[in-house]
C-alpha positions as CSV (number, residue, x, y, z in Angstrom):
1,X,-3.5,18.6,-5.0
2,X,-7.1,19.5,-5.0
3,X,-9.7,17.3,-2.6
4,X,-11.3,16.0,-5.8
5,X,-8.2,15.3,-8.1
6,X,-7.8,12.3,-9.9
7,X,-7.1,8.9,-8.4
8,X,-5.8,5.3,-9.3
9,X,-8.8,3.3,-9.2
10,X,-6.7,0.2,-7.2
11,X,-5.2,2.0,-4.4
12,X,-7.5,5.7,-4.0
13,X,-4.6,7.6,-3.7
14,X,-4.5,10.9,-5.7
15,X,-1.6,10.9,-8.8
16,X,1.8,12.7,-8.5
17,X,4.9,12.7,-11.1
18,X,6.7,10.1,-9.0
19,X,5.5,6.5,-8.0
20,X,1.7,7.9,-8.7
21,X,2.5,8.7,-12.1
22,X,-0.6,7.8,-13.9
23,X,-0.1,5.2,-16.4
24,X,-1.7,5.0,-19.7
25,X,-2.3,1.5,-21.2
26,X,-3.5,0.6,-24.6
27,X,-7.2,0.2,-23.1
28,X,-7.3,3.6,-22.3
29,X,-7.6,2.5,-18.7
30,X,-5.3,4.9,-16.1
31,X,-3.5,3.6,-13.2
32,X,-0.7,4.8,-10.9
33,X,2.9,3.0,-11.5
34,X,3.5,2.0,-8.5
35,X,-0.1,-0.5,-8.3
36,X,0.7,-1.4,-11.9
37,X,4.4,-2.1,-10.7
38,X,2.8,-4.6,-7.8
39,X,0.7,-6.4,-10.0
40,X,3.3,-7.2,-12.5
41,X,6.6,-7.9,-10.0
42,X,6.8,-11.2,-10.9
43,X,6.4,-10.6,-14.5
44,X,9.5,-10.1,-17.1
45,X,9.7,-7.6,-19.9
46,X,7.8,-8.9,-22.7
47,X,5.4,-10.9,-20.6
48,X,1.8,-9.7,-20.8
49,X,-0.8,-8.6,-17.9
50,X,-4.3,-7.9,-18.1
51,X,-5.9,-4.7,-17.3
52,X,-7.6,-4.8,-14.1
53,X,-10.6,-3.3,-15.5
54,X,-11.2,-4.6,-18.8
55,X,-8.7,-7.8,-18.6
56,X,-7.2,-6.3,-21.8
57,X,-4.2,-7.9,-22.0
58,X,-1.3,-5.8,-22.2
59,X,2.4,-6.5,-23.1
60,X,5.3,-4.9,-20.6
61,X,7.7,-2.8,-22.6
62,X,11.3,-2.9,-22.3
63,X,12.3,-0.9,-19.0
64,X,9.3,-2.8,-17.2
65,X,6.2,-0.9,-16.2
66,X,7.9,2.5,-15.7
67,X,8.3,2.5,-19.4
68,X,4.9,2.6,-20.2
69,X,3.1,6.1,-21.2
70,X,1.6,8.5,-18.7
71,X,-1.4,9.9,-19.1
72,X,-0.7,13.0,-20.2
73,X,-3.7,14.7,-20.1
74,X,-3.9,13.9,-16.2
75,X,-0.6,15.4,-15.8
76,X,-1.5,18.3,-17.7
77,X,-3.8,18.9,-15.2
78,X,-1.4,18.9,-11.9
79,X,0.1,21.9,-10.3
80,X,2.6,23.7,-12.4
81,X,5.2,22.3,-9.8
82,X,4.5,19.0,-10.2
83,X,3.9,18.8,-14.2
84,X,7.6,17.4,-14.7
85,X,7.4,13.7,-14.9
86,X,10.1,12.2,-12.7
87,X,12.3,9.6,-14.0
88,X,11.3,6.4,-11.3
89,X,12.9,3.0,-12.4
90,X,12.2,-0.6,-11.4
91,X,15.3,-2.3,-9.6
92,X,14.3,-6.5,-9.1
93,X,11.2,-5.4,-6.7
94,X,11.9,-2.1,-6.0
95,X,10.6,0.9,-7.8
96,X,13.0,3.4,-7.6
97,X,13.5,7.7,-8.0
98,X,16.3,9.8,-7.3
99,X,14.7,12.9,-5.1
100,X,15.9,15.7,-6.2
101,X,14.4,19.5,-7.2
102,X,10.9,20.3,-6.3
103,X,8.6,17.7,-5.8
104,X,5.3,18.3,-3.6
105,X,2.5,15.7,-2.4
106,X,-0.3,15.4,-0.2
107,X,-0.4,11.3,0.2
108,X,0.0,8.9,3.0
109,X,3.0,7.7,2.0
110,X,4.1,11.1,1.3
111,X,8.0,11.1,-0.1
112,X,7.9,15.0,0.9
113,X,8.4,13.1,4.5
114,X,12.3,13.1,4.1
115,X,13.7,16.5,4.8
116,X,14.8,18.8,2.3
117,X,18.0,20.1,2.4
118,X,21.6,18.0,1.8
119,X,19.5,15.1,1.0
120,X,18.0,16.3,-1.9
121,X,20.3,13.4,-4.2
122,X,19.1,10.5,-2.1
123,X,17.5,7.8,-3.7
124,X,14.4,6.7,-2.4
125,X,13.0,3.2,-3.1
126,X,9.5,1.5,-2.4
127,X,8.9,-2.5,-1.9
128,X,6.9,-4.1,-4.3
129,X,7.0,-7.3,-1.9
130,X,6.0,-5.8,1.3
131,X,8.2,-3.2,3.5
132,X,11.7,-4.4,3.9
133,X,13.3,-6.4,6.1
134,X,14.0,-4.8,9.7
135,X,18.0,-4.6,11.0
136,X,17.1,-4.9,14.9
137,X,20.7,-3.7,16.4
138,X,19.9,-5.5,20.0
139,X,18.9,-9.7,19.7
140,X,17.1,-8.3,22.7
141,X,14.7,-6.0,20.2
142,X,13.5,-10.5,19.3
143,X,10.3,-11.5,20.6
144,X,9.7,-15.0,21.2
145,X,6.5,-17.3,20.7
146,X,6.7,-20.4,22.9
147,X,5.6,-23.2,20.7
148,X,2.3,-25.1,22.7
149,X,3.6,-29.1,24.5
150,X,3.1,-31.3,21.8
151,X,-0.2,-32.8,23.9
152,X,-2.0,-29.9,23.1
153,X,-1.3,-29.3,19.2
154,X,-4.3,-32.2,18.6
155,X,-6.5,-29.7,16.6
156,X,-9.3,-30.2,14.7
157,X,-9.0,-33.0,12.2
158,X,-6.1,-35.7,12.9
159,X,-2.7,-33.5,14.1
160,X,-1.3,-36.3,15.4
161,X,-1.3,-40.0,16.3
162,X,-3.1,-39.5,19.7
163,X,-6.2,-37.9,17.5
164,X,-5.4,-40.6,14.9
165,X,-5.7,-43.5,17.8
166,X,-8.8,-42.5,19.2
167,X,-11.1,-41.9,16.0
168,X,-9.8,-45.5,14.9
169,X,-11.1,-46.8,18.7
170,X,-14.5,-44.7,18.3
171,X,-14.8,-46.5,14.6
172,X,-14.1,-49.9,15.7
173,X,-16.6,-49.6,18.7
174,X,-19.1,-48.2,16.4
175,X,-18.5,-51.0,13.6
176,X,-19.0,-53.4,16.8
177,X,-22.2,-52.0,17.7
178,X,-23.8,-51.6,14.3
179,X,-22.6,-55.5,13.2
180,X,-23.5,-57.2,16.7
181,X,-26.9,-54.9,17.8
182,X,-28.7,-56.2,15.4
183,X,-28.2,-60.1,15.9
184,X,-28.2,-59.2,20.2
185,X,-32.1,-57.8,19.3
186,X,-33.1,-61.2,17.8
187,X,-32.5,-63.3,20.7
C-alpha cells in the first residue's frame, strides 16, 4: 500500500481485504474488522454497539461483525491484487480466514509472514482476547515469583492484623492524650 493510504482511525494501521477490511456502518463511519471485532467480543448477534466516533448505536447483523458492509469505495481504491475481499469469519473470540491465493500487506502484524508455498490452505486465526495461551514443552521453560514472608506484605492501608493492631494502639494513645491533657493542664 501507498505511505499515505487509508487507515482505521482505532488502531493506525493501513486497510487490507482480510482482518483490515474496512467496515462500513450505518454512520458512515469506517473502521477495520478486526478493531470492530475487539470492541464487540462480548456482544451477541443482534446486540447493539455504538460507533466510536459518533456513539451511533449500531445493531450486529447475523454472522457477527464480519457480516457488516465494507467500504467499498476504500477497497476500490487498493491495489488490483488486493481488491478481492476475503471471506474472514468470527469463531467464539477468534476472527478467522483461510489463506489462500494472493494476498499482499505491508502491516505489523503482516499475515504475508507465513510462507507461501504448501501452506497456502492453512487457516489463520487472530485473538480477540489477547494472544493465546503458550504450550511450554519443558516445566523448566516456568518462571517462579517467590511470594514476600507474610511480615512484610503490611502495605499501605491495614493488610493485616499486625497493621490493624498498631493503628488501634496509636488511636487509643491519642484518645488518652486528647481526653486527659486537658484536665492534667488545669491542675
Amino acid at each position: 500500500m501507498e505511505p499515505n493510504a487509508p487507515e482505521c482511525p482505532i488502531c493506525f494501521v493501513p486497510y487490507d481485504n482480510a482482518f483490515k477490511t474496512p467496515l462500513l456502518l450505518p454512520c458512515a463511519h469506517t473502521f477495520c474488522l478486526e478493531c470492530l471485532s475487539k470492541l464487540c467480543v462480548f456482544q451477541r448477534e443482534s446486540d447493539t454497539f455504538f460507533c466510536p466516533l459518533c456513539r451511533a448505536p449500531i445493531t450486529i447483523p447475523p454472522g457477527g461483525v464480519p457480516k457488516l458492509p465494507p467500504n467499498m469505495s476504500l477497497v476500490s481504491h487498493f491495489p488490483p491484487w488486493m481488491r478481492q475481499l476475503q471471506e474472514v469469519w468470527l469463531e467464539g473470540s477468534k476472527l478467522c480466514w483461510r489463506k489462500g491465493g494472493s494476498y499482499v500487506t505491508a502491516t505489523p502484524n503482516s499475515v504475508s509472514q507465513f510462507p507461501l508455498g504448501p501452506q497456502e490452505n492453512m487457516i489463520v486465526t487472530i485473538y480477540l482476547l489477547g494472544p493465546a495461551a503458550p504450550h511450554f514443552s519443558h516445566p523448566g521453560d516456568l518462571v517462579t515469583i517467590p511470594q514476600p514472608p507474610p511480615h512484610r506484605r503490611c502495605g499501605f492501608f491495614l493488610r493485616n492484623y499486625g497493621c490493624v493492631l498498631w493503628v488501634f494502639i496509636c488511636c487509643i494513645i491519642l484518645l488518652f492524650i486528647m481526653i486527659f491533657f486537658p484536665t492534667y493542664m488545669r491542675f
